[in-house]
PAROPA-277217 format. One record per residue (C-alpha): residue in one letter; x negated, y negated, z negated; residue number from 1. Coordinates in steps of 0.1 Angstrom, whole numbers, always signed. Layout:
N
+---+-------+-------+-------+-----+
| r |     u |     v |     w |   k |
+---+-------+-------+-------+-----+
| A |     X |     Y |     Z | NUM |
...
+---+-------+-------+-------+-----+
REM end
This chain:
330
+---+-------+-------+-------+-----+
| r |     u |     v |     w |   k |
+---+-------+-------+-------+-----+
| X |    +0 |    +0 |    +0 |   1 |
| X |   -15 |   -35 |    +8 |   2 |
| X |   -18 |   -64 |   -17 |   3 |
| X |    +6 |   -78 |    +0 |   4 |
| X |   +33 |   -55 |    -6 |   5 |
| X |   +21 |   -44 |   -44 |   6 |
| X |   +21 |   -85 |   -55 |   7 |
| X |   +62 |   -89 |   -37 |   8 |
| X |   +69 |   -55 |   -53 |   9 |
| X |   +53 |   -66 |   -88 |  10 |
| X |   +74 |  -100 |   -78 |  11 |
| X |  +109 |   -86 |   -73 |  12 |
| X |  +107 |   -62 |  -110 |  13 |
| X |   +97 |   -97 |  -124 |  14 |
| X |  +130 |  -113 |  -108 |  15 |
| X |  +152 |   -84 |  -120 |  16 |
| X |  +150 |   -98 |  -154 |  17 |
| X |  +167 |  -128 |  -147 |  18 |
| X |  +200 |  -106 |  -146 |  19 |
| X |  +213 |  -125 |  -112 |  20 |
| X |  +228 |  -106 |   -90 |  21 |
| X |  +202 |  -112 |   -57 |  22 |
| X |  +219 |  -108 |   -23 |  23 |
| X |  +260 |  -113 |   -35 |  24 |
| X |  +267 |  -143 |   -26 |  25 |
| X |  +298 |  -136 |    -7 |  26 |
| X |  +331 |  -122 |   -14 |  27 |
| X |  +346 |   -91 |    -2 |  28 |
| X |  +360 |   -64 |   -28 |  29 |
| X |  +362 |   -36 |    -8 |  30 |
| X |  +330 |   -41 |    +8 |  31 |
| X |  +317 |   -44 |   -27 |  32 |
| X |  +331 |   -11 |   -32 |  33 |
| X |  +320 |    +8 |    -7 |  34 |
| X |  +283 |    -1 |    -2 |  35 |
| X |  +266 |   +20 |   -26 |  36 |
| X |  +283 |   +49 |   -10 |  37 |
| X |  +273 |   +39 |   +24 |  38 |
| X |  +239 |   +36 |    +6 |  39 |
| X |  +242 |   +72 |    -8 |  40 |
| X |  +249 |   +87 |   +25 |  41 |
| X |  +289 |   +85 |   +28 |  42 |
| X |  +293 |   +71 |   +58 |  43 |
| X |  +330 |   +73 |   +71 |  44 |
| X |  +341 |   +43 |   +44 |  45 |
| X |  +316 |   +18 |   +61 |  46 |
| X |  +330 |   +26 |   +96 |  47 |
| X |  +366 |   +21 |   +82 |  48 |
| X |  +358 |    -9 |   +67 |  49 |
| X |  +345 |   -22 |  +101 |  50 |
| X |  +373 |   -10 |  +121 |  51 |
| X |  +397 |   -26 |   +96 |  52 |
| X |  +381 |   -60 |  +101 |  53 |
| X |  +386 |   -61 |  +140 |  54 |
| X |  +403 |   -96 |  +151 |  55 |
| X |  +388 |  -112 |  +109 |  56 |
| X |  +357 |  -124 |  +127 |  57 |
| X |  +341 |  -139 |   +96 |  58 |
| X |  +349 |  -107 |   +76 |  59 |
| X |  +338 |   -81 |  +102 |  60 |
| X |  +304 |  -103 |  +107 |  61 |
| X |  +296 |  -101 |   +72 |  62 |
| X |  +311 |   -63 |   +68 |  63 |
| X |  +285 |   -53 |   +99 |  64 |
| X |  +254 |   -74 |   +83 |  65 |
| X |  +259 |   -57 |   +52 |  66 |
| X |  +266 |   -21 |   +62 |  67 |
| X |  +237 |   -22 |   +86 |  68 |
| X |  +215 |   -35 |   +53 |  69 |
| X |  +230 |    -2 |   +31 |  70 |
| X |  +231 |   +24 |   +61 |  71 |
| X |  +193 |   +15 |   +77 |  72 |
| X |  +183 |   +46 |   +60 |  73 |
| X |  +207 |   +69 |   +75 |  74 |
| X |  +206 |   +62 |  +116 |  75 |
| X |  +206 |   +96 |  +123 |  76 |
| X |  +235 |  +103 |  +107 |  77 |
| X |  +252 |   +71 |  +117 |  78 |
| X |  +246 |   +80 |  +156 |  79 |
| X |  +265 |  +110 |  +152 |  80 |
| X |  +295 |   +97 |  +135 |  81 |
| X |  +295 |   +67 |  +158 |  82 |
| X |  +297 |   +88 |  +189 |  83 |
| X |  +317 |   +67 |  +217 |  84 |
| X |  +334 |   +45 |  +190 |  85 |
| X |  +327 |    +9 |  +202 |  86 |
| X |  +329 |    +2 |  +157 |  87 |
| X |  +303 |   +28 |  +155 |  88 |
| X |  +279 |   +15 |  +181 |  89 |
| X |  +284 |   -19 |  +165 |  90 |
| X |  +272 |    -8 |  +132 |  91 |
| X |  +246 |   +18 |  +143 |  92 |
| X |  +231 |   -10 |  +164 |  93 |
| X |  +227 |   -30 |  +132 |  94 |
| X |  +216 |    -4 |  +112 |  95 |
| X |  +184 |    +1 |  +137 |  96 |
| X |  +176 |   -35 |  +137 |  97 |
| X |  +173 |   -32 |   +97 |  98 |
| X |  +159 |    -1 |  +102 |  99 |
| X |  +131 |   -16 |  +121 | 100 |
| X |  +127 |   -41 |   +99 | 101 |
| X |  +123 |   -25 |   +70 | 102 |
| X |   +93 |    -9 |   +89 | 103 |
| X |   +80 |   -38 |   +95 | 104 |
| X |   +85 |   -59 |   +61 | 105 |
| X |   +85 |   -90 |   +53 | 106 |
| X |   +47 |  -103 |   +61 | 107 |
| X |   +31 |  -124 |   +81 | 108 |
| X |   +25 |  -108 |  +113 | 109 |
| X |   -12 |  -108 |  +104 | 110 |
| X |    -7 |   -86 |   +78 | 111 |
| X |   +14 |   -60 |   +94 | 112 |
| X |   -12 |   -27 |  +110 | 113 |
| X |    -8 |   -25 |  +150 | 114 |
| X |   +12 |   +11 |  +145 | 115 |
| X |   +38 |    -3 |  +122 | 116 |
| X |   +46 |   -33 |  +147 | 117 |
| X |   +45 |   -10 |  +172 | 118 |
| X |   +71 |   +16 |  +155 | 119 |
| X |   +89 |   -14 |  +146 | 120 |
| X |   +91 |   -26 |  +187 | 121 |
| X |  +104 |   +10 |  +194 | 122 |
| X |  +132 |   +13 |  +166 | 123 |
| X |  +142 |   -23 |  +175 | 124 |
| X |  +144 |   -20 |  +212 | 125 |
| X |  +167 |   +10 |  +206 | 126 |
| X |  +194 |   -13 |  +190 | 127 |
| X |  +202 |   -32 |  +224 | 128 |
| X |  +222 |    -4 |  +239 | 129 |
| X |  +241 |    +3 |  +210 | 130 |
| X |  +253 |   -36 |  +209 | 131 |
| X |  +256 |   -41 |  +244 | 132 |
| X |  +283 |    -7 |  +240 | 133 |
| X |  +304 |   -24 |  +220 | 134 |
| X |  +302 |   -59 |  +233 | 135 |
| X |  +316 |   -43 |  +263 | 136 |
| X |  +340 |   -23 |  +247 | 137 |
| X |  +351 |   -52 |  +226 | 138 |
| X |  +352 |   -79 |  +252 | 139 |
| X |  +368 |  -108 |  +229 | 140 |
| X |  +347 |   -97 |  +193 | 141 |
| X |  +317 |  -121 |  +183 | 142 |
| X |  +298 |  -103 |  +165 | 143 |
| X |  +280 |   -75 |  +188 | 144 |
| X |  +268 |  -108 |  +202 | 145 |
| X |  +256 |  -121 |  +166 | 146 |
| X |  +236 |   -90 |  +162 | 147 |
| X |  +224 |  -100 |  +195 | 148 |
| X |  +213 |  -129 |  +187 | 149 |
| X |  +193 |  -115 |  +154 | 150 |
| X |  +179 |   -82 |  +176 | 151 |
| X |  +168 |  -110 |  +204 | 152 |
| X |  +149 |  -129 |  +179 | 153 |
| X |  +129 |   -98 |  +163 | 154 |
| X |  +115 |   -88 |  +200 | 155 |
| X |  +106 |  -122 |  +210 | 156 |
| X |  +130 |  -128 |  +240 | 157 |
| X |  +129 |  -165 |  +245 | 158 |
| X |  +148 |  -192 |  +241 | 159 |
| X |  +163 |  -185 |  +280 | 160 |
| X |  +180 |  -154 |  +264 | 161 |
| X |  +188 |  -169 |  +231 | 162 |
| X |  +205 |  -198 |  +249 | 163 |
| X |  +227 |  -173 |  +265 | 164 |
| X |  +234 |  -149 |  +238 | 165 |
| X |  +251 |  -180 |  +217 | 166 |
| X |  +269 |  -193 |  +247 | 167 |
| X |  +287 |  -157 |  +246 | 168 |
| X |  +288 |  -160 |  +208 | 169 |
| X |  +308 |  -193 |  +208 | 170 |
| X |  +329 |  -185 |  +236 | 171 |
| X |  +345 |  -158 |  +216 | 172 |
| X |  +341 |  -176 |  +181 | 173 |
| X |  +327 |  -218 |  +182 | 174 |
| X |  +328 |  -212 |  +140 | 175 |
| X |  +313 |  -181 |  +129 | 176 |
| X |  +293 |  -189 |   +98 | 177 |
| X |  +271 |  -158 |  +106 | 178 |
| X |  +264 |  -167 |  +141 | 179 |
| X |  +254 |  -206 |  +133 | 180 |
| X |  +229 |  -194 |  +105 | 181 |
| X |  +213 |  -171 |  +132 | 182 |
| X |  +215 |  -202 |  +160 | 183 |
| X |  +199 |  -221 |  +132 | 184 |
| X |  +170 |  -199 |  +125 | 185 |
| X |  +165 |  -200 |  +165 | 186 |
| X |  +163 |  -239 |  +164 | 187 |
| X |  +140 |  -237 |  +134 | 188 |
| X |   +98 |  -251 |  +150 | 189 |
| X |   +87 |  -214 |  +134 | 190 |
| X |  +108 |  -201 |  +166 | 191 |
| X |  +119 |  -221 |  +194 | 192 |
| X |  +131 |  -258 |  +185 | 193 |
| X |  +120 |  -283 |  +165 | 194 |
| X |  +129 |  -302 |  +132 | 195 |
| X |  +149 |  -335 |  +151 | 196 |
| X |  +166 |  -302 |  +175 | 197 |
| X |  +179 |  -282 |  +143 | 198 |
| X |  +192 |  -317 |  +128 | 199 |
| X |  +208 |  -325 |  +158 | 200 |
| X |  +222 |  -291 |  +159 | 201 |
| X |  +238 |  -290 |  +123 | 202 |
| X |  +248 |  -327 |  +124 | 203 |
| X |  +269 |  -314 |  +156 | 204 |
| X |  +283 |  -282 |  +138 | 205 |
| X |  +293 |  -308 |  +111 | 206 |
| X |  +313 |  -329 |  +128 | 207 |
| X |  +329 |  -302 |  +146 | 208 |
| X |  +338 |  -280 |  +118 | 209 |
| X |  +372 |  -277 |  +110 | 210 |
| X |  +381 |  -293 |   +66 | 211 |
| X |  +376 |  -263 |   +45 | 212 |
| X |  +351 |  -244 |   +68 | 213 |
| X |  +321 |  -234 |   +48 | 214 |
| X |  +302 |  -238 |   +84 | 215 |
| X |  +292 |  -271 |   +75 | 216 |
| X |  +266 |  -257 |   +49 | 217 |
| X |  +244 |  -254 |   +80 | 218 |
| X |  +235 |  -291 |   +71 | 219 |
| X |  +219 |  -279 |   +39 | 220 |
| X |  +203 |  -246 |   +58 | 221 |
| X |  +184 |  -270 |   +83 | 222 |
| X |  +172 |  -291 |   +59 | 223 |
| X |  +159 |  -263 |   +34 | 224 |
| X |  +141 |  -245 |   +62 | 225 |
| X |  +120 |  -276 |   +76 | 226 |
| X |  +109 |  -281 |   +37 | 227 |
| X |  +102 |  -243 |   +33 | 228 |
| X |   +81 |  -248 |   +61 | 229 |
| X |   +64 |  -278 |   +49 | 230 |
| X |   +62 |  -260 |   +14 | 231 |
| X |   +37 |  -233 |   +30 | 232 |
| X |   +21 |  -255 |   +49 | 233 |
| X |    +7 |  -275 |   +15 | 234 |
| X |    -9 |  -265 |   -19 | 235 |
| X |   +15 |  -291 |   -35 | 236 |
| X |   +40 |  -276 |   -56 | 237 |
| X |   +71 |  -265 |   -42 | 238 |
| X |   +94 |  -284 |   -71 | 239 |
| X |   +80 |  -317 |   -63 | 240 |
| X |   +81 |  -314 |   -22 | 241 |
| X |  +118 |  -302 |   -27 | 242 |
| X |  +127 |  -333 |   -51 | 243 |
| X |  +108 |  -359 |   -28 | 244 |
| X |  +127 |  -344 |    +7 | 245 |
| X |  +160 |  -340 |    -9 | 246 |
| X |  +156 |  -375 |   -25 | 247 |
| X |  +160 |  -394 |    +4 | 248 |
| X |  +190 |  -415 |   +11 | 249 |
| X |  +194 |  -403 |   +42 | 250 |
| X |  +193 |  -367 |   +33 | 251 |
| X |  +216 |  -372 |    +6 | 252 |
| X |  +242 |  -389 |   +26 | 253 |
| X |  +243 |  -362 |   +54 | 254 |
| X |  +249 |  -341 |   +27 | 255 |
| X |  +275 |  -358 |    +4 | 256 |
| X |  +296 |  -361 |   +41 | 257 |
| X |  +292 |  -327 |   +48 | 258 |
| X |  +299 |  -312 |   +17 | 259 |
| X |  +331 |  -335 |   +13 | 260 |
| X |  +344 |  -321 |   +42 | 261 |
| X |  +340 |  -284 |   +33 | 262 |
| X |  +359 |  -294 |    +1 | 263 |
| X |  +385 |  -314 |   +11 | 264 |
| X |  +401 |  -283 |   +25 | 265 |
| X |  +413 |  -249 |   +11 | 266 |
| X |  +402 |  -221 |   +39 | 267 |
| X |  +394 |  -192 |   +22 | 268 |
| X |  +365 |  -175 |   +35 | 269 |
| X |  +340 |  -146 |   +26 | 270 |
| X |  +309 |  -169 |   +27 | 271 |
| X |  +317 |  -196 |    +9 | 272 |
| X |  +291 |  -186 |   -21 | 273 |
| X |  +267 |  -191 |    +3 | 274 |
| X |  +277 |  -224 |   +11 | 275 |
| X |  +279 |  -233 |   -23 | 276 |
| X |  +245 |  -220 |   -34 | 277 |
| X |  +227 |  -241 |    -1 | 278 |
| X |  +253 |  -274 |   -12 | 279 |
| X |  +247 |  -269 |   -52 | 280 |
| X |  +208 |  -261 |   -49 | 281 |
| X |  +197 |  -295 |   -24 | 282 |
| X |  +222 |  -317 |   -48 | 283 |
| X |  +200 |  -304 |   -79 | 284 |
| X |  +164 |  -311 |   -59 | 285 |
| X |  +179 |  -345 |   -47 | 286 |
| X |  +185 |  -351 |   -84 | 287 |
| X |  +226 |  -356 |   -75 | 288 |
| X |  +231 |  -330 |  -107 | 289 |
| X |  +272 |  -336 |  -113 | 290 |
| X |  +275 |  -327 |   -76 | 291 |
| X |  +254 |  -296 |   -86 | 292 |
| X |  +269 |  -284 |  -114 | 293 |
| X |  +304 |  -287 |   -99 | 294 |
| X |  +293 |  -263 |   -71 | 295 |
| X |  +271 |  -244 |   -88 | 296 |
| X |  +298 |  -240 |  -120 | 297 |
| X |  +318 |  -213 |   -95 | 298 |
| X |  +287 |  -194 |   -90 | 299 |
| X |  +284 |  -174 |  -120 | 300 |
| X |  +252 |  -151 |  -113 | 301 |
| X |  +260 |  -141 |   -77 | 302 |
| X |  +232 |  -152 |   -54 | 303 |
| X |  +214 |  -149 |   -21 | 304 |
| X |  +182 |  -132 |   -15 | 305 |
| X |  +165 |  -159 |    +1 | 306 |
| X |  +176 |  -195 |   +10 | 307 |
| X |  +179 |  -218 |    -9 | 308 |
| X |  +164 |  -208 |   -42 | 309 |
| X |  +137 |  -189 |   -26 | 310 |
| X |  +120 |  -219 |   -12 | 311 |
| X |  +113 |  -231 |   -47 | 312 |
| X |  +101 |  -198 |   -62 | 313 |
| X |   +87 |  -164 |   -52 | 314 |
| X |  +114 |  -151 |   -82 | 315 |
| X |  +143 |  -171 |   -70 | 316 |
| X |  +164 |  -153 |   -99 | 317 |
| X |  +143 |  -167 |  -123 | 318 |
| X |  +148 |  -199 |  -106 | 319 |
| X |  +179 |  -200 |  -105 | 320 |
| X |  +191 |  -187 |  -138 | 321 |
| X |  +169 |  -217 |  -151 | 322 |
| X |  +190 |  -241 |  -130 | 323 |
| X |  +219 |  -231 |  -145 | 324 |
| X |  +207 |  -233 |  -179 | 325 |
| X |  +195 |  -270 |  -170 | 326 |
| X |  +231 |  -282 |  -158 | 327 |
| X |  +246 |  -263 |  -190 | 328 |
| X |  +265 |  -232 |  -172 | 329 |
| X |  +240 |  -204 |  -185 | 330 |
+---+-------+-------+-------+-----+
REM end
């Protein structure tokens, strides 16, 4: 194992102490439910679950990301019971893009041995066909076409492709949360755009966001990823970049408008922990801590993985559980 991998293992037992829950910030009982058994190797509830959710874009999205995360381990399996089931090929499609990822980790490329990437190549590239199966099969569902988008960026398609993978996306949904986080991460400089690009991307998905629609959160996303970028790029700390970017008027007032329009609505939707955690954590760094603890109040210890708390921490439980004992909610 390389020291890579043995510090982020020794990093996520530290994090488990913080008794958040990493990774469940969304809502969806049954999926709840039914993702340890997908991860013990019962299958059929997953595909049910997926089936279920044809024509719920957001929750079908989040149903297939999910599944793919707890069935990675069990492609073998899944490509049996998927068979010619245009659900099935959806999910086992997924799965092999985690799968190949999870072969790959989380490193810099630097770090990863020429077999691994290369076993990683071959387990992504076998993804496509599954996806494209069901994005035929499914002509009017968005989300083969998210996992598209996500599979595209992993083998290094271009931004040609990735153009035209999210003009399919939007065509059959302009609003999936899912799809604009993944459109976002293409825009981001790491990939294929640039910081003024992803702003002028998210300011755009703002305006055109219906009230209520958690989508607007991509405001906070953009401006958390072109920090996190400028956090590795430094040897200042990460609390005091954070507090300085999200400081600024300017920031603050594309977020206080964006935010106002998520709330001033009642759309109920499976992501909208997300959209609280990315809202709640830039009002804390900007220092606008009543906005904060509002959001962040609703929370409880569900979190993501990654963004936003992860930019300020290597143990963004940790992190966070000492946010919320800071605004008074612990």
């Amino acid at each position: 194992m390389s020291l890579v991998r043995v510090i982020r293992a020794a990093l996520d037992l530290l994090d488990k102490t913080s008794r958040m829950r990493l990774g469940r910030a969304w809502d969806d009982p049954a999926l709840e439910q039914v993702l340890p058994q997908v991860k013990a190797g019962r299958l059929e509830p997953g595909l049910e679950l997926i089936s279920q959710a044809r024509g719920d874009n957001e929750r079908r999205a989040l149903r297939v990301e999910l599944l793919a995360l707890a069935g990675a381990s069990h492609t073998e399996t899944l490509g049996r019971l998927a068979g010619d089931d245009a659900d099935g090929q959806l999910w086992l499609g997924a799965a092999r893009i985690e799968q190949a990822w999870a072969i790959r980790g989380a490193s810099y490329a630097r770090y990863v041995g020429e077999e691994r990437l290369a076993r990683f190549q071959e387990v992504l590239s076998s993804a496509a066909e599954s996806l494209r199966q069901a994005a035929e099969a499914l002509p009017d569902d968005p989300v083969p076409w998210d996992r598209l988008q996500r599979h595209g960026m992993g083998m290094g398609s271009g931004r040609r492709e990735l153009d035209r993978i999210w003009t399919e996306l939007t065509a059959r949904d302009p609003h999936l949360y899912s799809g604009h986080y993944g459109r976002a991460q293409v825009l981001c400089a790491k990939w294929y755009g640039s910081d003024k690009e992803l702003l002028t991307f998210v300011r755009g998905v703002a305006t055109s966001a219906r009230s209520g629609d958690p989508v607007t959160a991509m405001v906070p996303l953009a401006h958390f990823e072109i920090v996190w970028s400028e956090i590795n790029d430094t040897e200042q700390p990460a609390q005091d970049l954070l507090e300085a970017y999200f400081g600024d008027s300017a920031v603050a007032d594309s977020l206080i408008e964006a935010a106002d329009k998520w709330r001033d609505g009642n759309r109920p939707h499976p992501r909208a922990l997300d959209a609280t955690h990315l809202f709640g954590a830039a009002f804390y760094f900007g220092g606008h801590l009543t906005r904060a603890q509002r959001l962040l109040a609703g929370a409880g210890r569900r979190m993501p993985e990654i963004l936003p708390w992860s930019a300020a921490s290597p143990t963004p439980g940790r992190r966070y559980a000492r946010v919320r004992r800071e605004l008074g909610l612990s």
